[in-house]
DRENRO-543720 format. One record per residue (C-alpha): chain; x, y, z; residue number from 1. Coordinates in Angstrom, 1 decimal. Layout:
- A,X,Y,Z,NUM
...
This chain:
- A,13.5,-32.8,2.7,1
- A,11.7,-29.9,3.3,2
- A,9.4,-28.4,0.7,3
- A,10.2,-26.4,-1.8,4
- A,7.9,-23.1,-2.2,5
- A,6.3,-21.1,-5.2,6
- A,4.9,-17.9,-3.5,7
- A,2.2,-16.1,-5.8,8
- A,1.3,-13.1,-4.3,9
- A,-2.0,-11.1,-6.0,10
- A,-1.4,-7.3,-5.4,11
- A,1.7,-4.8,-5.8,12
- A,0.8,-2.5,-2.7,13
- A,2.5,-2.1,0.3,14
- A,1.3,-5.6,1.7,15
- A,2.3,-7.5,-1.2,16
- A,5.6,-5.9,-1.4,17
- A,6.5,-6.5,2.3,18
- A,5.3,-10.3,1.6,19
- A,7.5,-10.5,-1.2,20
- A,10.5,-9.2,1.1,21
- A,10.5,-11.0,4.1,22
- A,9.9,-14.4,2.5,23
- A,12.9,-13.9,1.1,24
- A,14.6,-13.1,4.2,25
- A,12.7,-15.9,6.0,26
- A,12.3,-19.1,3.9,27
- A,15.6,-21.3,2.8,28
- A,13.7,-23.3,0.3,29
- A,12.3,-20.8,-1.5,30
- A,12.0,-21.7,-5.5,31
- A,10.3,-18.5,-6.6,32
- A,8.2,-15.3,-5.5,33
- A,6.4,-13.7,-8.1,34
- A,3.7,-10.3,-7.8,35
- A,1.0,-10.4,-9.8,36
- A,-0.5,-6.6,-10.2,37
- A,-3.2,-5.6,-12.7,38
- A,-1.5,-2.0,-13.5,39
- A,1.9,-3.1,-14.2,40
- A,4.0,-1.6,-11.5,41
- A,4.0,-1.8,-7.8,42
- A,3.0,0.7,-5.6,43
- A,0.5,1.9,-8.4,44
- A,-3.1,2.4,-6.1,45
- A,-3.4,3.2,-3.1,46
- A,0.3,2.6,-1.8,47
- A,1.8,5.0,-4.0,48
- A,-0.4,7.6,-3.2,49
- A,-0.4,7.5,0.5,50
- A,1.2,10.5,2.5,51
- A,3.5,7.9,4.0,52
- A,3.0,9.0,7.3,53
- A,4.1,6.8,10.5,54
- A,2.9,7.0,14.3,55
- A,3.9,4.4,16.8,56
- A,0.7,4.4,18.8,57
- A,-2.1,6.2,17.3,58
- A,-4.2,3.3,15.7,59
- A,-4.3,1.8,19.1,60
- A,-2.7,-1.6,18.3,61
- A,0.6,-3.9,18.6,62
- A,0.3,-3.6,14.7,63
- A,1.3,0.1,14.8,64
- A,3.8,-0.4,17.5,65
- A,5.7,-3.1,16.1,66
- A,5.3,-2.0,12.3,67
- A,6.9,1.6,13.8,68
- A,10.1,-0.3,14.5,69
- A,10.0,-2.9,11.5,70
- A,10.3,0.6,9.5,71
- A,12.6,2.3,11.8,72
- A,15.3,-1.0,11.1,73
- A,14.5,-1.3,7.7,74
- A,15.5,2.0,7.2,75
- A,18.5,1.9,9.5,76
- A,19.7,-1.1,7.6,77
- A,18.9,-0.5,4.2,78
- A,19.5,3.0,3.8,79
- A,15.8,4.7,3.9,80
- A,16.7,8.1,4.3,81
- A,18.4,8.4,1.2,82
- A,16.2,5.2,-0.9,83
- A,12.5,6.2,0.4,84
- A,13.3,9.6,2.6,85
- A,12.7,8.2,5.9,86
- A,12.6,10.2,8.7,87
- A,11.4,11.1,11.9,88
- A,9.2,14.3,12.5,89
- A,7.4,16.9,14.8,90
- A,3.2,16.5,14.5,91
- A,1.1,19.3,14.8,92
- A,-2.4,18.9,16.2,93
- A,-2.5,15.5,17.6,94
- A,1.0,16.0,19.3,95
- A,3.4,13.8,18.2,96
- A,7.9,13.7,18.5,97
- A,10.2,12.4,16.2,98
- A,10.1,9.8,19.2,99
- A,7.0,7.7,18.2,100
- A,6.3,10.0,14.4,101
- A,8.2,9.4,11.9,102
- A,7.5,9.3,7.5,103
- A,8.3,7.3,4.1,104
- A,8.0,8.4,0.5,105
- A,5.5,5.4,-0.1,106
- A,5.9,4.6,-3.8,107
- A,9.4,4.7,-3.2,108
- A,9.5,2.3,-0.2,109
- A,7.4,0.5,-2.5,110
- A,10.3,0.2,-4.9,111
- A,12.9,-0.4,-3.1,112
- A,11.5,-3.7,-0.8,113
- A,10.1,-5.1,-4.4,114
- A,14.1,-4.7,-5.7,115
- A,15.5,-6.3,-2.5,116
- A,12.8,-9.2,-2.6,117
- A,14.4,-10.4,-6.1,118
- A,10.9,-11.0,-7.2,119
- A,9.3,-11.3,-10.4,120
- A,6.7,-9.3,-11.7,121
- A,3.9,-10.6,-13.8,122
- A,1.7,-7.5,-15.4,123
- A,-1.9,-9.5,-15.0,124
- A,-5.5,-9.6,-14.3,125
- A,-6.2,-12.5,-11.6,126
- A,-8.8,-14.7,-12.5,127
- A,-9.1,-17.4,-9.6,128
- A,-7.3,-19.6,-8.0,129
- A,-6.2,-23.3,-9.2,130
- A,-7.1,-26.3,-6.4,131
- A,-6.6,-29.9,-5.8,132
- A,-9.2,-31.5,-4.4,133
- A,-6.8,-34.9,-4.1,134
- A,-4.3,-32.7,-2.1,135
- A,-6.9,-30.4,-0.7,136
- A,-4.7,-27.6,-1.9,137
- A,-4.2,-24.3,-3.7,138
- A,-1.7,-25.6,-7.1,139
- A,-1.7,-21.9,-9.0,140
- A,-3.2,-19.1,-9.7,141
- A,-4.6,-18.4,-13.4,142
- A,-4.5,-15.3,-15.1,143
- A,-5.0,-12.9,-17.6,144
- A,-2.1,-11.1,-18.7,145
- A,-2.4,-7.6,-20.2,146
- A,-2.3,-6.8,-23.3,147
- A,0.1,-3.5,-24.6,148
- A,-2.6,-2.8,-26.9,149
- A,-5.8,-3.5,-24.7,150
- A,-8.8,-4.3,-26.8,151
- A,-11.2,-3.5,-23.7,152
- A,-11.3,-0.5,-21.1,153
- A,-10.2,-3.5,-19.1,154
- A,-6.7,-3.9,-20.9,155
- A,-7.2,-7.3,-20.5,156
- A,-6.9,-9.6,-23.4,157
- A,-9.5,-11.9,-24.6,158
- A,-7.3,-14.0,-26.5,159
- A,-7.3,-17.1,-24.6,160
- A,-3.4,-18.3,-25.1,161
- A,-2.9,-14.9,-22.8,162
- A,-4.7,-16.6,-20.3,163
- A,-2.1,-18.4,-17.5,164
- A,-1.5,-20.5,-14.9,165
- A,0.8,-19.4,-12.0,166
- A,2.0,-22.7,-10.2,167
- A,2.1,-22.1,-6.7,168
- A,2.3,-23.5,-3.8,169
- A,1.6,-21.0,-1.4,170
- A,-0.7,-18.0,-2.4,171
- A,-1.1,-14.1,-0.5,172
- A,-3.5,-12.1,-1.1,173
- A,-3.1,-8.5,-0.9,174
- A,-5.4,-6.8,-3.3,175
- A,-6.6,-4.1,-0.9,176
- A,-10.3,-3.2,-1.6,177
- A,-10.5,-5.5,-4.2,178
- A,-10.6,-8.2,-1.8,179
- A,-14.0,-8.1,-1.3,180
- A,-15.7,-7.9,-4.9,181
- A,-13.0,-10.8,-5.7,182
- A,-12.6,-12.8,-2.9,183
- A,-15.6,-12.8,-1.1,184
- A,-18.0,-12.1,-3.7,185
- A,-16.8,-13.7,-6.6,186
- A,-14.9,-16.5,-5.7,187
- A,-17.7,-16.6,-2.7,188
- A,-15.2,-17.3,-0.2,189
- A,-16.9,-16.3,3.4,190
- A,-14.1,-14.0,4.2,191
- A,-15.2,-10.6,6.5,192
- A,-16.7,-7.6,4.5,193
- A,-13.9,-5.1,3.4,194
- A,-15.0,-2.0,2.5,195
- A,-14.0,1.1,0.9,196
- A,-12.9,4.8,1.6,197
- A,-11.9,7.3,-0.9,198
- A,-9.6,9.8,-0.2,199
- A,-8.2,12.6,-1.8,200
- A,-4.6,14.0,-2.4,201
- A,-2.5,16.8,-3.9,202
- A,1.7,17.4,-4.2,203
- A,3.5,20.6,-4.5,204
- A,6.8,21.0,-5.5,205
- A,9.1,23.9,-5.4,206
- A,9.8,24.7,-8.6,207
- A,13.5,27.0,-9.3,208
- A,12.6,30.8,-10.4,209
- A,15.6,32.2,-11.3,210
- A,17.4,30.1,-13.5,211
- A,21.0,32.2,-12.5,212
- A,20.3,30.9,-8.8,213
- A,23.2,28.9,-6.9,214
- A,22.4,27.0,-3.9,215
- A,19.0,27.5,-3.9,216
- A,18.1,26.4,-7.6,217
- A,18.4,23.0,-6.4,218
- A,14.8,22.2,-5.0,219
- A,16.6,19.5,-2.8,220
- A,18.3,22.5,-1.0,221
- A,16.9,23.3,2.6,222
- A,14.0,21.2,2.0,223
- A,10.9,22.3,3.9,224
- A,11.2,21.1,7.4,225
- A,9.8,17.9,9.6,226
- A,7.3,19.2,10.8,227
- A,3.7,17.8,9.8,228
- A,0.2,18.6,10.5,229
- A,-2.2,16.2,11.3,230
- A,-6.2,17.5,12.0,231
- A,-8.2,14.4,12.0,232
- A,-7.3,11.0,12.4,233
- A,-9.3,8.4,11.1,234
- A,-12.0,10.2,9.3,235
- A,-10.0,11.2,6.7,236
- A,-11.8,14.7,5.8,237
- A,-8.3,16.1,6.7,238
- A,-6.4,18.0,5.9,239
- A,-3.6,16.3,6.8,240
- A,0.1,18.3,5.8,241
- A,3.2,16.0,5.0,242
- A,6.1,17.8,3.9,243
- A,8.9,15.2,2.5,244
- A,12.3,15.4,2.7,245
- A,12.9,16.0,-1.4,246
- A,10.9,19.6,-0.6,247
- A,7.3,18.5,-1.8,248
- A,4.5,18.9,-0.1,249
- A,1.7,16.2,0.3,250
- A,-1.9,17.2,1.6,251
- A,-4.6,15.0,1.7,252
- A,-8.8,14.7,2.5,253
- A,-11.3,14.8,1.1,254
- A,-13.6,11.6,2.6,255
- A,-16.6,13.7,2.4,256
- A,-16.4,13.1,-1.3,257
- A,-19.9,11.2,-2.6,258
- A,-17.9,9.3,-5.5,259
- A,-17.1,6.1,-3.7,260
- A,-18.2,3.6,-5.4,261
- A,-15.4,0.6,-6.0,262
- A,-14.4,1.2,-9.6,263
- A,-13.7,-2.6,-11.3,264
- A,-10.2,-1.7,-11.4,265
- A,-7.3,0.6,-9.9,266
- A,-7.2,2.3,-13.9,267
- A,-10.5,3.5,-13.1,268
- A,-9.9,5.3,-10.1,269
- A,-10.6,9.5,-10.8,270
- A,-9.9,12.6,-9.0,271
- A,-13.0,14.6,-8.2,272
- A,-12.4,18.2,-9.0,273
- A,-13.7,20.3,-6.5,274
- A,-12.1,18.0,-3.8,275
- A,-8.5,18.8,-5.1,276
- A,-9.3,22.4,-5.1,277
- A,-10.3,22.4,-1.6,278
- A,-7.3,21.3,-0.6,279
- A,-5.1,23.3,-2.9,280
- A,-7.1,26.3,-1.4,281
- A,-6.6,25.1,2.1,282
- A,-2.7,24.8,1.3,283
- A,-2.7,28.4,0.1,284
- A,-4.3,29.4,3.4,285
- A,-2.0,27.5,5.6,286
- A,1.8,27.6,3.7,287
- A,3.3,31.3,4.1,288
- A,2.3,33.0,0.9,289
- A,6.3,33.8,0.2,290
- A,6.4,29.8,-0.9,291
- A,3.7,30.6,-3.5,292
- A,5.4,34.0,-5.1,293
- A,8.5,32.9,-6.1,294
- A,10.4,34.2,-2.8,295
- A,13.9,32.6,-2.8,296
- A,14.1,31.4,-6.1,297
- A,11.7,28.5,-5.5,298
- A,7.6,28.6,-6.2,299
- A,5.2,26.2,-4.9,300
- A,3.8,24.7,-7.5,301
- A,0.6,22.4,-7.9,302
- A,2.6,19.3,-9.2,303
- A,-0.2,15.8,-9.3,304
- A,-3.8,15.7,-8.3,305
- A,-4.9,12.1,-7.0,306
- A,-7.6,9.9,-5.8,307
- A,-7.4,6.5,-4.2,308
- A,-9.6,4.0,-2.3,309
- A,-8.3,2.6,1.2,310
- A,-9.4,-1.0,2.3,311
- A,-11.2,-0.6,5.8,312
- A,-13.5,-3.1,7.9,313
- A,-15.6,-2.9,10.9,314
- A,-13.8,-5.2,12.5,315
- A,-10.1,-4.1,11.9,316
- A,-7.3,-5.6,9.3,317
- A,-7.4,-9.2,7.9,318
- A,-4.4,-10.5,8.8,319
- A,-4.1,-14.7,8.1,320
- A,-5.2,-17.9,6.8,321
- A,-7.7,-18.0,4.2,322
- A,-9.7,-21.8,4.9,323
- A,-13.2,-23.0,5.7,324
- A,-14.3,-26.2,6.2,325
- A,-17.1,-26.7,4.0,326
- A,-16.5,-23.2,1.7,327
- A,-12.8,-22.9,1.2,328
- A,-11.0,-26.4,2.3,329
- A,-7.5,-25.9,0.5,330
- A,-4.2,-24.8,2.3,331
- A,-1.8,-22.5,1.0,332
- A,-4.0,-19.6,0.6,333
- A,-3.2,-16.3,2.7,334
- A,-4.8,-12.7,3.3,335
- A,-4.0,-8.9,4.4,336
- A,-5.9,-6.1,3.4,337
- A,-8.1,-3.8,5.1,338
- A,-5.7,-1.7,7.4,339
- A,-7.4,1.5,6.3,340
- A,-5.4,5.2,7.1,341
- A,-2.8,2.8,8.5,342
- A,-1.7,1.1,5.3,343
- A,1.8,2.4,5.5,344
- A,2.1,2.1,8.2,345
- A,1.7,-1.3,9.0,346
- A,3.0,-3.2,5.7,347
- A,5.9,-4.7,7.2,348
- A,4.5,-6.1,10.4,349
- A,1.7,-7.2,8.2,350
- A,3.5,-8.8,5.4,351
- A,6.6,-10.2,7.8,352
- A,3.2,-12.0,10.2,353
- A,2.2,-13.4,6.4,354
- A,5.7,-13.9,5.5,355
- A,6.2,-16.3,9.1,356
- A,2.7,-17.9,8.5,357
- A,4.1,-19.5,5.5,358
- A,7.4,-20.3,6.8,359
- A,6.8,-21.6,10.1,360
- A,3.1,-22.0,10.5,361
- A,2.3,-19.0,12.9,362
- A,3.3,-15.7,13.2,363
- A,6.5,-15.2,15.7,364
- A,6.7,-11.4,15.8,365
- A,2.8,-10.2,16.6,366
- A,0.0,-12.4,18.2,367
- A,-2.5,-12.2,14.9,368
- A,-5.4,-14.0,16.2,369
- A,-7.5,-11.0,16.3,370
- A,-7.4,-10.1,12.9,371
- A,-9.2,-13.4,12.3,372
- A,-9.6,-13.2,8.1,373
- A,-12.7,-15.6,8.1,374
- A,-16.1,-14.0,8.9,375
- A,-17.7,-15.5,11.7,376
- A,-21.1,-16.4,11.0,377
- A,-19.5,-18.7,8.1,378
């Protein structure tokens, strides 16, 4: 009889999400999948702040040309252009066609693949992982559930009954930069380094002028077109322009910033000021002014300032097993974090390679042994 799984997966991003979905689609014998997020919602860090932006071959890998068609079916067969406004565009800049370029609304994608994976949500802190040493296996994961009335910056509660064991059987781990302060440093598993870049980012939304307007009081009306600007790739100083199909505007930059120091927690993650005004300065240089003075009935309007920190390493994504002989001898455990300015973009392939790693031992669709989690002088 085969075994029945209990997936616990630490981290509501775009990973975890996409883990969460195709184990569901991929295992028969699947007793439970449940996310585990510290800030009660998926999609709440760096996921849902991403410009969503797709490109089938500009990171260089099979990850980004595989993951470009993983989004392009999921969207074709679940509906994205209406449930996370997928759809191809022009690129400015680094030239790109709606052939190989192509966007999401991230915190919306986010959504929807956490509603089809008919998981549940648990709003916790992790603590560590539960192991049998008899079995030689992860048995759960134990954590601290928040509390609605936090009685530390933390939120978490001290009261130990609010402390939890997860059972699982099978355990991803998809807590972007966090990896590496938990993971590697305090649960001193040799996993490679992850690191941490901060990046800035700003919406504008056209807001209606003339309340008496027909048509074009509807800010979903003629929504600003597909085409998006892109001026450095990979260092993340930007600016890069994302127009979205529901008429906002998403700019980001801003890696220049000195403040980049891994808060403890997602919560803790702040905007720096001048950084936001840069850009919103830069959009006023670059958008026709008529967008800013009310022309049309609509005005441009500087709707959310925003700040997140992207999981990077030297070495590329860590994508895989989590096991070491002497260090880390339990099965079950699994990894993926660290695919930097590529995030979005290559969740699915990510999460479906994690997703056939637990159901059938390897990953079918992409050859993952490069992304090799474990570091190698372990």
């Amino acid at each position: 009889m085969a075994e029945t799984k209990q997936v616990v997966v630490l981290g509501g991003g775009i990973t975890g999400v996409c883990a969460a979905y195709y184990l569901r689609q991929k295992l028969q014998q699947l007793d439970s999948v449940t996310i585990v997020d510290s800030e009660g919602i998926v999609g709440a860090c760096a996921s849902g702040r991403a410009g969503g932006f797709l490109a089938r071959d500009w990171d260089a890998t099979a990850l980004g040309r595989v993951s470009f068609q993983l989004h392009a079916q999921l969207a074709h067969d679940l509906d994205g252009a209406h449930r996370w406004l997928f759809r191809h565009v022009d690129t400015f800049n680094h030239i790109g066609s709606p052939a190989d370029t192509a966007q999401v609304h991230p915190k919306l994608f986010c959504d929807a693949l956490f509603a089809l994976s008919d998981a549940s949500f648990v709003h916790a802190a992790v603590l560590d992982l539960v192991t049998c040493p008899m079995q030689k296996r992860v048995t759960g994961v134990r954590v601290a559930l928040k509390s609605k009335n936090p009685k530390s910056n933390s939120g978490v509660d001290s009261n130990l009954e609010n402390i939890i064991v997860l059972p699982a059987t099978h355990v991803v781990i998809a807590l972007g930069p966090w990896c590496d302060p938990i993971v590697r440093l305090k649960w001193a598993i040799p996993i490679r380094p992850v690191h941490t870049q901060k990046g800035h980012s700003i919406i504008l939304r056209p807001t209606p002028t003339n309340v008496n307007a027909n048509a074009s009081n509807d800010i979903n009306f003629n929504p600003v077109p597909a085409h998006c600007l892109v001026t450095r790739v990979r260092k993340m100083e930007g600016p890069e322009v994302y127009p979205r199909a529901d008429g906002s505007i998403y700019l980001c930059g801003g890696a220049t910033d000195n403040d980049t120091i891994l808060p403890a927690s997602p919560s803790m993650v702040h905007t720096t000021d001048a950084v936001s005004e840069k850009l919103f300065a830069f959009a006023k240089e670059i958008i026709h002014p008529e967008l800013f003075n009310g022309k049309d009935n609509r005005q441009l309007t500087l709707e959310t300032k925003q700040a997140c920190f992207l999981p990077t390493s030297e070495e590329g994504p860590l994508i895989g097993r989590v096991y070491h002989e002497s260090k880390f001898a339990y099965e079950g455990v699994f990894i993926g974090t660290a695919n930097s300015v590529w995030g979005i973009m290559n969740g699915p392939v990510t999460g479906l390679a994690l997703a056939e790693l637990i159901a059938d031992g390897r990953s079918h669709t992409i050859d993952i042994s490069d992304f090799e989690p474990m570091a190698p002088d372990s």
